[in-house]
FIMARRO-931019 format. One line per field, with one value per residue (C-alpha): residue number from 1; residue in one letter; chain; x, y, z. Coordinates in nm, 4 decimals, padded with zeros to 6 digits. Example, Ala and Ser with C-alpha at 12.3 -4.5 7.8 and 13.67 -1.06 7.14 Angstrom:
REM FIMARRO-931019
pos c(1 / 2)
code c(A / S)
unit c(A / A)
c1 c(01.2300 / 01.3670)
c2 c(-00.4500 / -00.1060)
c3 c(00.7800 / 00.7140)
//
This chain:
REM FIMARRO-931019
pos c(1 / 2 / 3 / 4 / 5 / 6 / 7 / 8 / 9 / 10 / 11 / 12 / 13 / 14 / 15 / 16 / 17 / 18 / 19 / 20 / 21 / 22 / 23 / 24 / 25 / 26 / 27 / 28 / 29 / 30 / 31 / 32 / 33 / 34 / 35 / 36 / 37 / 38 / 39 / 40 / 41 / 42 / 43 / 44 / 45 / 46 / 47 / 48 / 49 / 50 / 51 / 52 / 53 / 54 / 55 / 56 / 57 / 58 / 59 / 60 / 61 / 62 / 63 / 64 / 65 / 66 / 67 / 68 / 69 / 70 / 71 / 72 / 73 / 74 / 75 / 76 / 77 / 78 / 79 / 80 / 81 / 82 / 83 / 84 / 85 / 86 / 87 / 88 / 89 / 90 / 91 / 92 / 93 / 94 / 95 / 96 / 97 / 98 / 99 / 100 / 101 / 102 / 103 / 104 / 105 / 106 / 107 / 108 / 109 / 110 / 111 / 112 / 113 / 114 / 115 / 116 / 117 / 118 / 119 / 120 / 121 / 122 / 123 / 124 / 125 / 126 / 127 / 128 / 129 / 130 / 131 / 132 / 133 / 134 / 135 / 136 / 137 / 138 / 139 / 140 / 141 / 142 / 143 / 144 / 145 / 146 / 147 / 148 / 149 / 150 / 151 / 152 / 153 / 154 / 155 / 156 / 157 / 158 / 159 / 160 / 161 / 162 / 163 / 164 / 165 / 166 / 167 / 168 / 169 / 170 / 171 / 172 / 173 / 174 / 175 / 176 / 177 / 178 / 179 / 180 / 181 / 182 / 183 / 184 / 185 / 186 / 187 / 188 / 189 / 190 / 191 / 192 / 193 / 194 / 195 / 196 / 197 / 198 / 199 / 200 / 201 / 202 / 203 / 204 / 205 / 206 / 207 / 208 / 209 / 210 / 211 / 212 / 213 / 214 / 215 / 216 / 217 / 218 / 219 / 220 / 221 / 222 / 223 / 224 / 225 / 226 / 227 / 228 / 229 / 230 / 231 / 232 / 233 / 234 / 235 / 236 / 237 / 238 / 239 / 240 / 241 / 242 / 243 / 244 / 245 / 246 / 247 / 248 / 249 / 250 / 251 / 252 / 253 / 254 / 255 / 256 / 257 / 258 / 259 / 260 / 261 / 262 / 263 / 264 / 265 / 266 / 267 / 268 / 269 / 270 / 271 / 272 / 273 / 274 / 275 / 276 / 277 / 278 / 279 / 280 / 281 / 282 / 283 / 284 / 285 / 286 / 287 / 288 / 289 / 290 / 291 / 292 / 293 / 294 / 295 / 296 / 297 / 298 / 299 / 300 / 301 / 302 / 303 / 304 / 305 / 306 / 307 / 308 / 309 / 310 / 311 / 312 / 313 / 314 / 315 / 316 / 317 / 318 / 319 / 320 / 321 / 322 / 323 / 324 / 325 / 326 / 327 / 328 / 329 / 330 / 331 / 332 / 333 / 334 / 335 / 336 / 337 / 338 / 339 / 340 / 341 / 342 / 343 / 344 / 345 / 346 / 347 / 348 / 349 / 350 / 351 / 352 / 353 / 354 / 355 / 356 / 357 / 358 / 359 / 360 / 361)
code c(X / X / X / X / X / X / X / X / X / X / X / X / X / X / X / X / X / X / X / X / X / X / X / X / X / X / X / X / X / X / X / X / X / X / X / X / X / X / X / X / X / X / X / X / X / X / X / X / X / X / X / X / X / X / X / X / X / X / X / X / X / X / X / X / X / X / X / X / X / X / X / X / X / X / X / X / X / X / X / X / X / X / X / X / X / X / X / X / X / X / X / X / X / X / X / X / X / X / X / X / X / X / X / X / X / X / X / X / X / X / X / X / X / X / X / X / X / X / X / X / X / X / X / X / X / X / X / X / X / X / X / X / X / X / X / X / X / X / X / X / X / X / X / X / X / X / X / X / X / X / X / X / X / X / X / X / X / X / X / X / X / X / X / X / X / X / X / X / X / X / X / X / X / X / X / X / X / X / X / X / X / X / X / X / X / X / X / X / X / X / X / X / X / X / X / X / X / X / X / X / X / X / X / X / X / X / X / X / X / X / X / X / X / X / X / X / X / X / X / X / X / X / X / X / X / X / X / X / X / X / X / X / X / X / X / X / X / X / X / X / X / X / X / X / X / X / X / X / X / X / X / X / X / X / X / X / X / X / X / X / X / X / X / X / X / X / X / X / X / X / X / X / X / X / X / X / X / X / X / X / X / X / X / X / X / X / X / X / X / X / X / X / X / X / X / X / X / X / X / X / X / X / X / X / X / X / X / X / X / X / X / X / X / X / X / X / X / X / X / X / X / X / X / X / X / X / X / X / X / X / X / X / X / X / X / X / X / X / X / X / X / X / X / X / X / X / X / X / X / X / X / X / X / X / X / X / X / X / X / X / X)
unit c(A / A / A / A / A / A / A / A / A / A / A / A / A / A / A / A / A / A / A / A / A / A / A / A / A / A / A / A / A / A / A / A / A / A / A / A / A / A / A / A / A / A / A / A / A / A / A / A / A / A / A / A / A / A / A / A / A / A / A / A / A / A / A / A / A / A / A / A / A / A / A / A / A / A / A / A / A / A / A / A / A / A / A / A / A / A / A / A / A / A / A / A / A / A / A / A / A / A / A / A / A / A / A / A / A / A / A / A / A / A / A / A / A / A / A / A / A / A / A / A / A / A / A / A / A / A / A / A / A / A / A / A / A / A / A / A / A / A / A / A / A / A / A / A / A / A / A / A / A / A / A / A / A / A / A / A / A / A / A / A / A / A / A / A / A / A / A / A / A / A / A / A / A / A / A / A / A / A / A / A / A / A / A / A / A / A / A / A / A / A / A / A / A / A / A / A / A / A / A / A / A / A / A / A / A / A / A / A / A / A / A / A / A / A / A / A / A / A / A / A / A / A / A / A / A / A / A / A / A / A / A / A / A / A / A / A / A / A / A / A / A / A / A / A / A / A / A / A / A / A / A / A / A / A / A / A / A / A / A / A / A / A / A / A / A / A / A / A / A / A / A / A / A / A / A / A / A / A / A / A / A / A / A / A / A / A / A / A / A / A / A / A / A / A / A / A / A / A / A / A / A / A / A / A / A / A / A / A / A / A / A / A / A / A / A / A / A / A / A / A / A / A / A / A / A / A / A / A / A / A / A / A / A / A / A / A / A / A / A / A / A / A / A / A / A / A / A / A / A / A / A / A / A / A / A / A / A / A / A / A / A)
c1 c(00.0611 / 00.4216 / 00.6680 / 00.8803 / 00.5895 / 00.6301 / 00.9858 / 01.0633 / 01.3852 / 01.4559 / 01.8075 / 01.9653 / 02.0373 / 01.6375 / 01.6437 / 01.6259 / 01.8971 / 01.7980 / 01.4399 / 01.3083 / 01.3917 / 01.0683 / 00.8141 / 00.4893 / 00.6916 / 00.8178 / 00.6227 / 00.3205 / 00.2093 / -00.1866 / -00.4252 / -00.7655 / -00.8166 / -01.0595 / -00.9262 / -00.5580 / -00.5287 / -00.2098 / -00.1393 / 00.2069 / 00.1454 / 00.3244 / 00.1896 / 00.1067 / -00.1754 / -00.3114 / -00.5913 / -00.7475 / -00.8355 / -01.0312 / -01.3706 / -01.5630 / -01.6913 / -01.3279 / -01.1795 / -00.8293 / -00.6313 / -00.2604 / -00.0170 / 00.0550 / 00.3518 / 00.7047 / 01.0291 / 01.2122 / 01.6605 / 01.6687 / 02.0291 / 02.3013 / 02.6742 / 02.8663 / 03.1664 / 03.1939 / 03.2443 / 03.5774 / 03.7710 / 03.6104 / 03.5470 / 03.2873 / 02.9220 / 02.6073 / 02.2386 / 01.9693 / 01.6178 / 01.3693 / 01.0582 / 01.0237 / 00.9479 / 00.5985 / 00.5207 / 00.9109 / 00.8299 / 01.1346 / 00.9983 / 01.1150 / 01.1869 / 01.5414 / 01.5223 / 01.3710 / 01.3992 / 01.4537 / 01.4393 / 01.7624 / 01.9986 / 02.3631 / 02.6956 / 02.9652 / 02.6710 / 02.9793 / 03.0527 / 02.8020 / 02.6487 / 02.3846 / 02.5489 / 02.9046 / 02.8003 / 02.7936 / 02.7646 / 02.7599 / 02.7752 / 02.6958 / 02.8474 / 02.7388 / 02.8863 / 03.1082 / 03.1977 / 02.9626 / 02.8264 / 02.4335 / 02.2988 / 02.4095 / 02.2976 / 02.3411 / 02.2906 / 02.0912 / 01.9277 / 01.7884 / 01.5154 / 01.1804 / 01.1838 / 01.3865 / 01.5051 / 01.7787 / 01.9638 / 01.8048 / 01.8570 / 01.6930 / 01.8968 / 01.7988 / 01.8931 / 01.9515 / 02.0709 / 02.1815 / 01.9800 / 01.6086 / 01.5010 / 01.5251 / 01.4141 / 01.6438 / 01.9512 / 01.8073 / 01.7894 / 02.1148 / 02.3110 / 02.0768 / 02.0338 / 01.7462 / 01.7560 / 01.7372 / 01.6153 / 01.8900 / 01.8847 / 01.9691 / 02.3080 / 02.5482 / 02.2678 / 02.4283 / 02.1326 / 01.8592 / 01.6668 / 01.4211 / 01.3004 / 01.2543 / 00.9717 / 00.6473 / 00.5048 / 00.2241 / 00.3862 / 00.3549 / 00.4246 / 00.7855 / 00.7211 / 00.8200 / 01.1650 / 01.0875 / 00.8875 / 00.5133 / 00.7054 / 00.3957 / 00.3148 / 00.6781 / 00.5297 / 00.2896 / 00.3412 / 00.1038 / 00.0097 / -00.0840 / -00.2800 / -00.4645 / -00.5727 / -00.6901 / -00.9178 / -00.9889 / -01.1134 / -01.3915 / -01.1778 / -01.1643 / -00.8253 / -00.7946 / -00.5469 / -00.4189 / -00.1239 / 00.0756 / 00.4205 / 00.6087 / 00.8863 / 01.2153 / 01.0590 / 00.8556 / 01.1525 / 01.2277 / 01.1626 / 00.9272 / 01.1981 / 00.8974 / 00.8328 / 00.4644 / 00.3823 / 00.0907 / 00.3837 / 00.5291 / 00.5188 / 00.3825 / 00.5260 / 00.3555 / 00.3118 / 00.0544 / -00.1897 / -00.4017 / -00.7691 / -00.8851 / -01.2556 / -01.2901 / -01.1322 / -01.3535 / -01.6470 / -01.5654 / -01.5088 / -01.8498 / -01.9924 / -01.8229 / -01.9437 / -02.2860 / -02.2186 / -02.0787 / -01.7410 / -01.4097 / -01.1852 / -00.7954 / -00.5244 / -00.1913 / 00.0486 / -00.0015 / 00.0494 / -00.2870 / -00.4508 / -00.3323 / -00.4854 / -00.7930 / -00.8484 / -00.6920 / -01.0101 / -01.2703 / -01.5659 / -01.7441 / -01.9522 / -02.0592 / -02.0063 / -01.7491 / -01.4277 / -01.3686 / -01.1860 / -00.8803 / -00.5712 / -00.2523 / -00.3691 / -00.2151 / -00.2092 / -00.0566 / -00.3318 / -00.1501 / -00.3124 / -00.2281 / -00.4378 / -00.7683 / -00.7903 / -01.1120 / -01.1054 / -01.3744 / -01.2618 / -01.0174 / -01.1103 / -00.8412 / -00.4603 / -00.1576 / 00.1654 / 00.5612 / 00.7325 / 00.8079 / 01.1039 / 01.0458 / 00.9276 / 00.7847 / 00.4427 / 00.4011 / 00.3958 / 00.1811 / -00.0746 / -00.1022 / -00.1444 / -00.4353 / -00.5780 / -00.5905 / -00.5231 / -00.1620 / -00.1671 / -00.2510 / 00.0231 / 00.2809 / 00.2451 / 00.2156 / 00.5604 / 00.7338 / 00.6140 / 00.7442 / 01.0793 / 01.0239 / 00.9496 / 01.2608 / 01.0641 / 01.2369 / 01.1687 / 01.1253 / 01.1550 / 01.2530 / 01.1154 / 00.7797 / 00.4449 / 00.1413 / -00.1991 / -00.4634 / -00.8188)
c2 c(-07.1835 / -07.1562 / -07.3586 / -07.4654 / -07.6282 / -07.8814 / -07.9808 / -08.3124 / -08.5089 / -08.7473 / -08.9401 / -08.9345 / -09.3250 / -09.4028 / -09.2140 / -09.4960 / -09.5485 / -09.8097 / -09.9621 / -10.2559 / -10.6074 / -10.6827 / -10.4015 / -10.4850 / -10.6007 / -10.2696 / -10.1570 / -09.9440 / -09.7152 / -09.7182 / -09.4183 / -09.3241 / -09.0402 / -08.8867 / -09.0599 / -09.0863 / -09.4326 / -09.6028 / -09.9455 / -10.1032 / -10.3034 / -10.4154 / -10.2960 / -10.6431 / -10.5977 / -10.3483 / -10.6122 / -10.5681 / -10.1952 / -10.2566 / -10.1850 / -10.3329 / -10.0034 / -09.8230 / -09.6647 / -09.6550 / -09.3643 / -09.4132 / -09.1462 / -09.3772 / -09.1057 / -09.2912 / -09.0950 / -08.9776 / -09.0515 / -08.6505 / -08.6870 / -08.6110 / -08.6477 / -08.4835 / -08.2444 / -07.8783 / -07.8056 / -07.6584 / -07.7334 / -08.0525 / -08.0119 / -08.2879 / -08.0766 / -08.2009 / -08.1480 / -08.1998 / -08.1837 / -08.0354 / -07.9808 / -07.8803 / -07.5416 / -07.5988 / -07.3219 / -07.2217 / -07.2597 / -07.4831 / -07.8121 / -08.0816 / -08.4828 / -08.3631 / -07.9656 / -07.8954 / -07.6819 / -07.7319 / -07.5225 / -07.7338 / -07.7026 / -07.7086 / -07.7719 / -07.6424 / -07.2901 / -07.0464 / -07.1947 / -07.2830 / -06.9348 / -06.8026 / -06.5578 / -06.7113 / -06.9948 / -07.2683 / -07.6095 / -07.9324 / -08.2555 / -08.6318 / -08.9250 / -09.2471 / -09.5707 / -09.5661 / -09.2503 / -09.0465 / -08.7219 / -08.8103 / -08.5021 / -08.1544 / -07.8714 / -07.5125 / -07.3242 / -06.9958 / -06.8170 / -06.8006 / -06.9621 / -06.7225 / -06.6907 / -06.9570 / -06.9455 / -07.1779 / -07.0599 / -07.2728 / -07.2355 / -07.2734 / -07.4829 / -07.5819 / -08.0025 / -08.1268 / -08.4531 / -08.6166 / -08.9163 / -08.9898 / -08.8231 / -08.6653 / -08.9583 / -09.2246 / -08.9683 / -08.9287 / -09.3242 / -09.3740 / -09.0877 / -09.0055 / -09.1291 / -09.1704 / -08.8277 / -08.9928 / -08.7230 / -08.5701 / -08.7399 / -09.0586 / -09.1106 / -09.3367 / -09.5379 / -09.8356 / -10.0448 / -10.1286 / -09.7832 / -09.9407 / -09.9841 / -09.6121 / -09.6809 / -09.7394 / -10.0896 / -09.9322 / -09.6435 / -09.5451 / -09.2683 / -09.0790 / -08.7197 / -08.6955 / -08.5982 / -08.7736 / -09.1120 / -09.1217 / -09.3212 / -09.4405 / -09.6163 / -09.7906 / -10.0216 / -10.2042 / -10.5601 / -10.6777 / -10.9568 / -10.6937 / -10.4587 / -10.7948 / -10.8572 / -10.5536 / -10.5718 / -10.9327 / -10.7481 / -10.5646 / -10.2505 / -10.0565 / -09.9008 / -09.6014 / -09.3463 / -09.0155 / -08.8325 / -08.5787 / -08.4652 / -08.4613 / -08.2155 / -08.1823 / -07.8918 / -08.1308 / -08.2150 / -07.8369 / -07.7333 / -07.3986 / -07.1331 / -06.9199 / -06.9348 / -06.7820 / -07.0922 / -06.9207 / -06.6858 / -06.9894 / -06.9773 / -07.3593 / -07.4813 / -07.5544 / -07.9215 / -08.0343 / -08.3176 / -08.5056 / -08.6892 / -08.8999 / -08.9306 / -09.2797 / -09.1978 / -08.8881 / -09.0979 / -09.3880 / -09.1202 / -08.9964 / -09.3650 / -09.4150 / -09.0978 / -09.2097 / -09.5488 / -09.3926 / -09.5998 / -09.4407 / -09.2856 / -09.3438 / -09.2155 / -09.3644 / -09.0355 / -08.6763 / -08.6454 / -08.8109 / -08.6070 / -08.2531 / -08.3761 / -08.5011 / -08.2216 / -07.9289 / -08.1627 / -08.0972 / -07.8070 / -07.6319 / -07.5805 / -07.9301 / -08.0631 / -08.3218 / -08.4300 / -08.2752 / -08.4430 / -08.2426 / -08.3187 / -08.1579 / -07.8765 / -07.6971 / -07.6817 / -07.4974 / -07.6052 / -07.5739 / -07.8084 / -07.5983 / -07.7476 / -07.6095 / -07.6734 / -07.8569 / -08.2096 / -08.2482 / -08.5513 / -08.8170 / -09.0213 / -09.2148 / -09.1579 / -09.4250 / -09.1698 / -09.1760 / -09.0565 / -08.6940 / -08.4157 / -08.1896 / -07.8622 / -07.9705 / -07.9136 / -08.2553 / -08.2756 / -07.9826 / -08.1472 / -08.4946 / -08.2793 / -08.1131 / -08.4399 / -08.5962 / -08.3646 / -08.1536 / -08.3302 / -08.6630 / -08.6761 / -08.5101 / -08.8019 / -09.0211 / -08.9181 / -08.9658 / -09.2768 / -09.4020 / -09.2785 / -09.4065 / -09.7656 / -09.7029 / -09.7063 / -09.5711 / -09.2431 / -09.0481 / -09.1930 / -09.5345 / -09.5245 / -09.7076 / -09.6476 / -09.4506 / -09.4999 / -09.3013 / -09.3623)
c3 c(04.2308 / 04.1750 / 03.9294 / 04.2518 / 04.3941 / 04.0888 / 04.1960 / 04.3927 / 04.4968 / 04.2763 / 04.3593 / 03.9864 / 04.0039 / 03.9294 / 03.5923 / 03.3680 / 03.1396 / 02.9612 / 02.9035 / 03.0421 / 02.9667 / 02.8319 / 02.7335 / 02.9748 / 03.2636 / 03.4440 / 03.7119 / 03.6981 / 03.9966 / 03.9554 / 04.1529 / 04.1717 / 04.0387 / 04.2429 / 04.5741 / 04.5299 / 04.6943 / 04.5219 / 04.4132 / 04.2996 / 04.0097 / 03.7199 / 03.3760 / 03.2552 / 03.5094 / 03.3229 / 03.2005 / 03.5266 / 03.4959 / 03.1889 / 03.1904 / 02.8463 / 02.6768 / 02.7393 / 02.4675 / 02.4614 / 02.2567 / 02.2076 / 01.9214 / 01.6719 / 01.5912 / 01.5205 / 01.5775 / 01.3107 / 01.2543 / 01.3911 / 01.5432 / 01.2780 / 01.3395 / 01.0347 / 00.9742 / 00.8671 / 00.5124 / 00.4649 / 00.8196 / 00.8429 / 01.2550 / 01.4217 / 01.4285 / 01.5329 / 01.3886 / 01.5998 / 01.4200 / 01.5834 / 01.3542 / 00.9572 / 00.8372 / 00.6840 / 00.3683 / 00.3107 / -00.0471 / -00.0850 / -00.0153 / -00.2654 / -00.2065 / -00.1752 / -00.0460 / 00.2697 / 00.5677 / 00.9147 / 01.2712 / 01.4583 / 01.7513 / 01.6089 / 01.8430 / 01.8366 / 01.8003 / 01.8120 / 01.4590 / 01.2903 / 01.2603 / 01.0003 / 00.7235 / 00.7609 / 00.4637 / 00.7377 / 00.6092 / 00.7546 / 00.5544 / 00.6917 / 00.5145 / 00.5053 / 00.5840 / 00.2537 / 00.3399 / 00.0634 / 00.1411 / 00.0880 / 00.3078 / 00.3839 / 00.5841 / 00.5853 / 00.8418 / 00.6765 / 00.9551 / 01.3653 / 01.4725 / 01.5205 / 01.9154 / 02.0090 / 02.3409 / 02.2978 / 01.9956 / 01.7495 / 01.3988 / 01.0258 / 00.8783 / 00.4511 / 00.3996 / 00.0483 / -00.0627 / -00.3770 / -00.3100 / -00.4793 / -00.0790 / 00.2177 / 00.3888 / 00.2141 / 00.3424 / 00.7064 / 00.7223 / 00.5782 / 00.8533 / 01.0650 / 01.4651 / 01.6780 / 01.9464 / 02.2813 / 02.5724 / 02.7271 / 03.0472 / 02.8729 / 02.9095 / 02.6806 / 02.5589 / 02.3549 / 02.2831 / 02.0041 / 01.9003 / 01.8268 / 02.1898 / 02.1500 / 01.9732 / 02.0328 / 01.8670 / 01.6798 / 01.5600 / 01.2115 / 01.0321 / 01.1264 / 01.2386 / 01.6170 / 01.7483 / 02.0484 / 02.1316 / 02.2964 / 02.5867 / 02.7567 / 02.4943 / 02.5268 / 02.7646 / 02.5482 / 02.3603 / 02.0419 / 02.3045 / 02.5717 / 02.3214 / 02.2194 / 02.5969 / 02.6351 / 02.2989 / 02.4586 / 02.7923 / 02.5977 / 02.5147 / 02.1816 / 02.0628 / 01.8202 / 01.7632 / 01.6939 / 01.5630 / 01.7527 / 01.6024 / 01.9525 / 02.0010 / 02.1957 / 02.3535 / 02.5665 / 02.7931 / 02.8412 / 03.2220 / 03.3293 / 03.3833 / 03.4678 / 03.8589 / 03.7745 / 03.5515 / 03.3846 / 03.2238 / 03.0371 / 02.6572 / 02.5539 / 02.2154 / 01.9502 / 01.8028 / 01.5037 / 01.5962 / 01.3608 / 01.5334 / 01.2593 / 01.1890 / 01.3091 / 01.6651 / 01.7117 / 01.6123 / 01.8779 / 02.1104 / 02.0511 / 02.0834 / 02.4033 / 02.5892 / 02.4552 / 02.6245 / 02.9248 / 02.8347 / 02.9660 / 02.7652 / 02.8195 / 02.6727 / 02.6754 / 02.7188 / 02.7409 / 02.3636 / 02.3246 / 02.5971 / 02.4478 / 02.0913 / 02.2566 / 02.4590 / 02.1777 / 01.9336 / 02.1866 / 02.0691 / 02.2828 / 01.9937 / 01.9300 / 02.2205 / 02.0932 / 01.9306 / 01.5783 / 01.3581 / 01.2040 / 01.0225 / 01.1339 / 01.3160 / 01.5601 / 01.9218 / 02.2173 / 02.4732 / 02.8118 / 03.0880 / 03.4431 / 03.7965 / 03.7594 / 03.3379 / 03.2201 / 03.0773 / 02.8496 / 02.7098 / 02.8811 / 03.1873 / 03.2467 / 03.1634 / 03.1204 / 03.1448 / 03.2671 / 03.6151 / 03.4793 / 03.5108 / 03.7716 / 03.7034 / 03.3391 / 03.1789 / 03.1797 / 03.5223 / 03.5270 / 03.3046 / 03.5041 / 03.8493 / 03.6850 / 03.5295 / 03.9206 / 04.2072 / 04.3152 / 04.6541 / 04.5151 / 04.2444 / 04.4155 / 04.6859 / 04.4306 / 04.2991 / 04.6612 / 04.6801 / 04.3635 / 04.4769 / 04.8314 / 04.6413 / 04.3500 / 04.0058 / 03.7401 / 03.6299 / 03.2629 / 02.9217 / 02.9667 / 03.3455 / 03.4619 / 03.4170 / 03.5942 / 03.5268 / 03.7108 / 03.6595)
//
């Protein structure tokens, strides 16, 4: 196995740009799993795959305002902050003090040890957050740095709200529209830097249906990093170096996991998120998920990985030579997904974040 053998043509016109006009009605490519025979649906149709007994498990994560536009202390140049995850234990944590690992631009000035500082103003033009740029990132491979934020305001989070921007992937050109389509319409609790986007397809009216059908829903927590769009440079792709994300299974979903085995219900999660904190939960142990609260996982899912857990997956069209891709070929089969992805270009659907849907069960 070889990274190249996870690339594909994909004509740059059917990256979605935009989402769709109304949440449940882009398409949806569904597969057997085991067989690989394909269907073109749209996602609305999802009802029909239901089985009563299934247990769906969506990441009721909610992206945070992680893209900050501000000016450099002193010359007062344009510089960009892009959050990327908090630095958990830096002793420094107050509702107004914390740090941050980031990507900076322009990175030739906004160097550690030079007293780097970037401020963001608000809409009157106040300074209400500030960043200085105090060290590298631990093994970053893409210059990241540890930046510390403060703000005058009662907290961190009023100031992000006030300056900050939802980060949109980087194949997302020029988006102009609501950001709140970015988000899923359970989520919860801000932590992510990017969006669960298979759960972008769902409506209140659709999750309803599917409760209707027979269906329970629970969900899980994983803090979803820009690191997920980052391609395998690796051409050995056992050589690749997975990130690290924390994931939280709640007692409730690891019990109605344990009912629905028992049952012999079907599990499904709705994104990869859900299926790496599913499957990073699973004990060999006990034989079942454990519930845990912000633990965290590098669990890399190659062709040939073990699912103890999931039995049915709801996911996006993803970038070539990604771990994501990776993850849904081992879930099904190489051959089946990787003719699964031809014919979704053959047939147009829209690819990556704000792209169509797959389900394969």
């Amino acid at each position: 196995m070889k990274t190249s053998d996870f690339e594909y043509d994909l004509p740059p016109e059917l990256i979605a740009q935009e989402p769709a006009a109304v949440r449940d009605q882009c398409r949806m490519l569904a597969m057997n799993r085991e067989t690989g025979e394909l269907e073109d649906r749209i996602f609305s149709d999802l009802v029909e795959y239901v089985h009563p007994g299934d247990l769906f498990v969506v990441n009721e994560t909610r992206v945070i305002p992680a893209r900050l536009l501000g000016t450099k202390r002193g010359t007062g140049g344009a510089c960009e902050v892009l959050l990327l995850s908090e630095v958990m234990g830096s002793g420094a944590r107050t509702n107004q003090q914390a740090t941050w690992e980031a990507l900076v631009r322009p990175g030739k000035r906004l160097k550690p040890g030079n007293g780097a500082i970037v401020d963001f103003r608000d809409k009157n033009g106040a300074v209400v957050l500030s960043a200085e740029v105090v060290d590298w990132a631990e093994g970053s491979q893409r210059g990241a740095r540890i930046v510390q934020l403060t703000t005058p305001l009662g907290s961190l989070d009023e100031a992000l709200h006030a300056v900050g921007h939802t980060p949109l992937p980087p194949y997302i050109k020029n988006y102009a529209g609501d950001e709140e389509l970015y988000q899923t319409v359970y989520s919860k609790r801000e932590g992510s830097a990017a969006a669960p986007t298979a759960g972008l397809h769902f409506t209140p009216e659709l999750i309803e249906r599917v409760k209707d059908a027979g269906a329970r829903w629970e969900t899980v927590e994983l803090e979803v990093g820009l690191d997920t769009f980052r391609i395998v440079d690796e051409e050995d792709p056992t050589q690749h170096e997975m990130h690290t994300e924390l994931y939280t299974v709640p007692e409730r979903t690891a019990s109605a996991i344990a009912e629905t085995k028992a049952n012999e219900g079907r599990v499904i999660a709705v994104g990869t998120t859900s299926v790496r904190s599913l499957e990073s939960a699973w004990s060999e142990q006990t034989g079942r998920v454990e519930p845990c609260e912000r633990a965290a996982t590098s669990l890399y899912l190659l062709p040939g990985s073990t699912f103890h857990v999931v039995d049915g997956l709801i996911t996006n069209f993803h970038v070539p030579r990604s771990t994501l891709l990776m993850l849904v070929s081992a879930f099904s089969s190489y051959d089946s997904v990787m003719a699964a992805y031809r014919h979704a270009v053959d047939e147009r659907y829209r690819f990556f974040s704000f792209g169509d849907a797959m389900l394969i069960i």
